[in-house]
N, C-alpha and C positions, 0 to 999 in steps of 0.2 A: 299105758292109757290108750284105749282103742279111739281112732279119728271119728267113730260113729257116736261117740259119747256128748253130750252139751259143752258146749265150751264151757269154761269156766275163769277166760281170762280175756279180757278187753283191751286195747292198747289204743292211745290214740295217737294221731299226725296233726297238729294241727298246720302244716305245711310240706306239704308231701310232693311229691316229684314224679316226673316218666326221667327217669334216667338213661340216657343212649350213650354206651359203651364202644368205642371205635379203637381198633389196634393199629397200629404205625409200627415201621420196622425202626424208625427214627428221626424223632423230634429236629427240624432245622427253623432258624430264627426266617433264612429267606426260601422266596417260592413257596411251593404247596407244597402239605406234607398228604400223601396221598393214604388213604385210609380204611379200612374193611370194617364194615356197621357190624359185631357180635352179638349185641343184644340190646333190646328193648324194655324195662321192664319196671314197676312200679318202684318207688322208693319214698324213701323219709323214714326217720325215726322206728315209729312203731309202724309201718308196714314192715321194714325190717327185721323188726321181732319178730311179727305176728308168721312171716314167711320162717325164720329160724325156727318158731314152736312148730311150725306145721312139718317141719325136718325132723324134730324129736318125738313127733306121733301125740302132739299136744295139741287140741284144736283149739285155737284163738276169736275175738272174733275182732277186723280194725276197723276202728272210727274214724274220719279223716275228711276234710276240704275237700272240693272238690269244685272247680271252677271251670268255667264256657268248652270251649273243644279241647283243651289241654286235659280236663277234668272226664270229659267225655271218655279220652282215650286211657285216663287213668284206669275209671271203672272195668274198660273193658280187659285191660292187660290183666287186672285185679281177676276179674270172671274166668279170663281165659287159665290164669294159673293155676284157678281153684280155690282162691282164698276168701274167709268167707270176710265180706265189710260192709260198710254201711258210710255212705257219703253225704257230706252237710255239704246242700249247693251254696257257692258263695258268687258272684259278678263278678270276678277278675279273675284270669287264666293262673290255672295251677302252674307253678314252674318247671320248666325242663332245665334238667344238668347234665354235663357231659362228661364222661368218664377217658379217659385217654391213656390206653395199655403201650408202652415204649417196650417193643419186642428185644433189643438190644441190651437194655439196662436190666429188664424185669422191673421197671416200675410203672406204677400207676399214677395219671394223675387227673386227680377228681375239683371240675368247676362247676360252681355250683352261685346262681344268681338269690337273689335276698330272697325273692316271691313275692304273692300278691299281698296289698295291705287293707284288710280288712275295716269297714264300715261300722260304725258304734254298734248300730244293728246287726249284723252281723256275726260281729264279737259277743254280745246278747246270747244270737239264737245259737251260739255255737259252743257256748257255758250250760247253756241250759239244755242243749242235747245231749253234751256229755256225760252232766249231774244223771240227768234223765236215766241215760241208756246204763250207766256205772251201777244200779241200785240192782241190776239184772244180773251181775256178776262179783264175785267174792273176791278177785284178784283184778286190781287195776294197772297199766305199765303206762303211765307219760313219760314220753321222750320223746327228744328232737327238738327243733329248731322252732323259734317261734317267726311270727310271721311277723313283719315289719311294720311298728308303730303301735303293736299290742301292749294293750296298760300293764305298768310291772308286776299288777297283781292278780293277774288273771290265772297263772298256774295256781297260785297259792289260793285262792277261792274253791278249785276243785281238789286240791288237797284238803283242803279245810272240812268240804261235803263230804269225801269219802272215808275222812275219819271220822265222822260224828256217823256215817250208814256205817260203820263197822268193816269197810273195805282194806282188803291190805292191799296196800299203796308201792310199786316201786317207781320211784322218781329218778329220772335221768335226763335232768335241762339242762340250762347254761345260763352267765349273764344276771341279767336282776331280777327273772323270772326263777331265776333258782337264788338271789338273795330273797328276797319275797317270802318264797315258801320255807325259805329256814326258819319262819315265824310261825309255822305250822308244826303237823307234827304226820311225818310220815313212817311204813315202815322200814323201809328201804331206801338210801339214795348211793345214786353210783356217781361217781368222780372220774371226769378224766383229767389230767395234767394241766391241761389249761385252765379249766375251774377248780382245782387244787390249789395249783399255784399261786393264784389270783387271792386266793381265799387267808394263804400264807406270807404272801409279799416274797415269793422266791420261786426257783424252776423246782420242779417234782423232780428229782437224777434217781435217786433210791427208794429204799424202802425205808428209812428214815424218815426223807422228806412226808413220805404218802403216811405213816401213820400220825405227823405234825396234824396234816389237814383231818385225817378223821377225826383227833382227837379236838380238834378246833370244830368242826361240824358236831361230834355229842356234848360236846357245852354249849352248846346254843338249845339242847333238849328238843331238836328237830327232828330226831330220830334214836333209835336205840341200833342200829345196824349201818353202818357205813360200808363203802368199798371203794379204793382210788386204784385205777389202774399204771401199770408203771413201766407199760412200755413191753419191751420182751422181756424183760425180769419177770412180769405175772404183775399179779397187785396185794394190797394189804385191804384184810376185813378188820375190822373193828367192832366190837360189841361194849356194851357197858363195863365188861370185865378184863378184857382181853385184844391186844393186837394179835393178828394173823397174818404172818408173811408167805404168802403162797406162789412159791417162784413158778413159772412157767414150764412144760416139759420142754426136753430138745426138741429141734424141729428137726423132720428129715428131709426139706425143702427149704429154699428161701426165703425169706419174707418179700412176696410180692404187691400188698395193698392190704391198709390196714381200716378201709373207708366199712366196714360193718365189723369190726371185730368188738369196738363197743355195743351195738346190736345186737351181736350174737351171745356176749358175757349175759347184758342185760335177758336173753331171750334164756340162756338156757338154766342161768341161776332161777329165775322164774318158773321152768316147768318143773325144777326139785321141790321149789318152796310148796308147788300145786300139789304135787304127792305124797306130802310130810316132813322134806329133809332139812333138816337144820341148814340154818344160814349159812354155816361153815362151811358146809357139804355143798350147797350151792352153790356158793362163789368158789369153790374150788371146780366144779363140773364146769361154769361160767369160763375161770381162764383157759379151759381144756376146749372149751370151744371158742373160744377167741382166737388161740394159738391156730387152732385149726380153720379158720379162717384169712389167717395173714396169710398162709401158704399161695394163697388163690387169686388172679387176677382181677381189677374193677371189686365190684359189687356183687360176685360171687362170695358166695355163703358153703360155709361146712358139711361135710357130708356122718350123718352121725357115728356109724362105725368107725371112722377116724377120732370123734371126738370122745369115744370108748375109750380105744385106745388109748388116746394120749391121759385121759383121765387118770390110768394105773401110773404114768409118768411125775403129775405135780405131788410136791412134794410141800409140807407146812410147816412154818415153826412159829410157836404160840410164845408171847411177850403178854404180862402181866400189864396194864394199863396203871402209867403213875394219877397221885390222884394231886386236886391242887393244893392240898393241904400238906402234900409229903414234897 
């Protein structure tokens, strides 16, 4: 798909980030730990994606808060990247988070404060620009974080709109913004371990655990397509008919940060779903890009020739779905 094409895919933030990235040779509890600034650059949720599709030559377009000088600098990082969005101004400053690369260990660690909390009004004009802008596009991606003290039924309201416009829907929240919307009916929801587990009253370890929870997510009739991610194992899809275990390829690097590898699943099962490919297919391109993203430090993102590559690596094995009657 040529970047000169209409987008065709919307994602929103409703709490988005300037994320500043600083590497350390090595974390200590006393004194300073002295620090070199690597990069500057927007975040949350579907900015996230909307930055992964524009890696896979998908043009997006993201929808997002945007708040006093915090928000300012959001737009302008967003401009300067090239990505195309569209900001709902809100009164409270957008949050900044800090990424912190440990040169010694190869880890990353990502702090990140709650963010601004949103005004009845506010919360309003920021539904109804959603609803609004959704009806322009075939493919919708909510994810991410929501903002602090948002009614629990504010995702599931724009789920609810974008299935009755006939949008396909991929949903990737958390919390009671994603109980909520289990009351809907999307097309898509992704799982991570922590909303899996929650969902199942146990930790996600295997691929057992994760097809518990999908198969606990399609008897709620929220959806006909699941996917829990399961860590460096890859994850499991689920369909009405079928579990799919889709292990992860090897890596030829470390796992060095895993703070966008749900981003990048969500982002790149997404741009298959844009160009016909079965769900299957998706979320398998999806773990090939997630993998290819752990490799990377901070809030760096995959580069897609690798996510090629490692695509010919994952590997599926398909489980018949017991029913509750057997």
């Amino acid at each position: 798909m040529s970047s000169a094409e209409q987008p065709r895919i919307l994602t929103v933030t409703l709490n988005p980030t300037v994320d500043l990235s600083f590497d350390v040779q090595r974390l200590v509890s006393g004194g300073k730990n002295r620090a070199h600034l690597s990069s500057v650059q927007a975040g949350g949720g579907g900015i996230n994606v909307a930055r992964c599709l524009a890696r896979l030559g998908v043009p997006a377009v993201s929808l997002h808060t945007s708040g006093l000088e915090v928000g300012h600098r959001l737009n302008r990082l967003l401009d300067e990247e090239g990505l195309l969005h569209r900001g709902i101004d809100i009164e409270t400053d957008t949050r900044e988070a800090v990424v912190i690369g440990e040169e010694w260990s190869g880890h990353s660690y990502h702090v990140v404060p709650p963010g601004p909390r949103l005004s009845e009004a506010e919360a309003a004009r920021c539904l109804a620009a959603i609803v609004s802008a959704a009806r322009d596009f075939p493919y919708l991606v909510l994810t991410g974080s929501a903002t602090p003290g948002l009614r629990d039924d504010f995702s599931a309201d724009i789920v609810r709109s974008a299935h009755a416009d006939g949008i396909t829907t991929v949903l990737d929240i958390a919390g009671n913004q994603l109980r909520k919307a289990l009351q809907e009916k999307a097309f898509l929801i992704r799982l991570d371990r922590t909303e899996a587990g929650a969902l199942i009253g146990r930790a996600i370890e295997d691929f057992a655990d994760a097809r518990a929870a999908n198969q606990s997510v399609l008897d709620t009739g929220a959806t006909d397509n699941v996917v829990t991610t399961v860590g460096a194992l890859g994850a499991v899809y689920s369909n009405r008919e079928f579990h799919h275990e889709i292990s992860a390829p090897p890596l030829s690097d470390p796992v060095r940060s895993d703070a966008c590898a749900g981003d990048s699943l969500v982002a790149a099962l997404t741009s298959r779903l844009a160009v016909g490919d079965s769900c299957l297919r998706a979320c398998e391109y999806g773990v090939a890009a997630a993998a290819a993203t752990v490799m990377l430090p901070g809030t760096r993102v995959f580069e897609r020739d690798i996510v090629d590559q490692l695509g010919t690596a994952v590997r599926t094995r398909q489980i018949r779905r017991s029913r509750p009657t057997e």
